[in-house]
N, C-alpha and C positions, 0 to 999 in steps of 0.2 A: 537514604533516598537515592533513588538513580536517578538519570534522567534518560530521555527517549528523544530524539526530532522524529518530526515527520514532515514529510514530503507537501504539505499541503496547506491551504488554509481556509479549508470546509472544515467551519462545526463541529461537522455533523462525525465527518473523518478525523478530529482530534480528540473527542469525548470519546469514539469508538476504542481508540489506540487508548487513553485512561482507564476504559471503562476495563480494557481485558489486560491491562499489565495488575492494575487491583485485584480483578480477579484471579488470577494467577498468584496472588501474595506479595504484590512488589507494594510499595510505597515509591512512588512516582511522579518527576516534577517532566508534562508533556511539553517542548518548543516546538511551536510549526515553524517551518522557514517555508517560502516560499521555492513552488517547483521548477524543477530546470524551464526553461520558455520551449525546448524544441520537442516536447512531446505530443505525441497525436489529439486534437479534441475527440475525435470519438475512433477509439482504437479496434481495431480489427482482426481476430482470430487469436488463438490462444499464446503464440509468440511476443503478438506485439502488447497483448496486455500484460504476457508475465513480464517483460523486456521494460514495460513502464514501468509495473512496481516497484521492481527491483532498480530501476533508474532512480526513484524517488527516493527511494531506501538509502543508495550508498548517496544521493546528491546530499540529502538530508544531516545523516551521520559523519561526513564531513564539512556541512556549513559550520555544525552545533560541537565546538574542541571537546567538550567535557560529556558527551554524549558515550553513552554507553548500547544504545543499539540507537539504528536507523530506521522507521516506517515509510512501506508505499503502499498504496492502497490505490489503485486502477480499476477501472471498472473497462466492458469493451465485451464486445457483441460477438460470439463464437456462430458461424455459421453450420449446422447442422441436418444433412438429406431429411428432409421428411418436415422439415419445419420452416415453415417458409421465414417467421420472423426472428427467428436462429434465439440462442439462451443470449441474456444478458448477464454478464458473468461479473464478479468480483472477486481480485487475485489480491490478497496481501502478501507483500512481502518483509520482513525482518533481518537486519543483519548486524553484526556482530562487530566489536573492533578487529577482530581478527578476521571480517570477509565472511564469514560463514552466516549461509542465507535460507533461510526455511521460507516456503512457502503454505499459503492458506488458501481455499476457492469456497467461493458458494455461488450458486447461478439460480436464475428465475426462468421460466419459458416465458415468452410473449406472447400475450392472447389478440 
């Protein structure tokens, strides 16, 4: 069994992080730890949302000693010509004891 932190303590954000290491074939014990305090409430443009995940990711993977990767999962609003109420985007990020950091997006347009 591994285990994972994540960056958060939505739910909804830690069943997600279970749901896809399972899938993926792990057998997985998930700790939320609480996220750093000085991040954006509602993040803006694609820097500062990946800049969170990935914040939440290494904050995470070192609160939790025996953690084998770190989650962040930020969400944050891409402004985009043409659209007045820009995508709202979701950046995961993953990383590693060894620092190495993969990223993930999926975005919704707003009606």
């Amino acid at each position: 069994m591994i285990t994972v932190a994540i960056g958060s303590r939505n739910p909804n954000k830690v069943r997600g992080t279970e749901l896809a290491f399972r899938l993926a074939g792990f057998r997985v014990n998930v700790v939320s730890v609480e996220p750093p305090g000085d991040l954006s409430p509602e993040p803006i443009g694609f820097n500062e949302t990946i800049n969170g995940a990935i914040k939440r990711a290494r904050y995470a993977i070192n609160a939790v000693p025996n953690a084998e990767f770190g989650v962040g999962i930020e969400a944050g609003i891409i402004r985009v010509e043409g659209f007045e109420e820009g995508l709202d985007v979701t950046i995961a990020a993953i990383i590693d004891r060894d620092g190495r950091v993969t990223l993930g997006m999926s975005w919704i347009h707003g009606t």
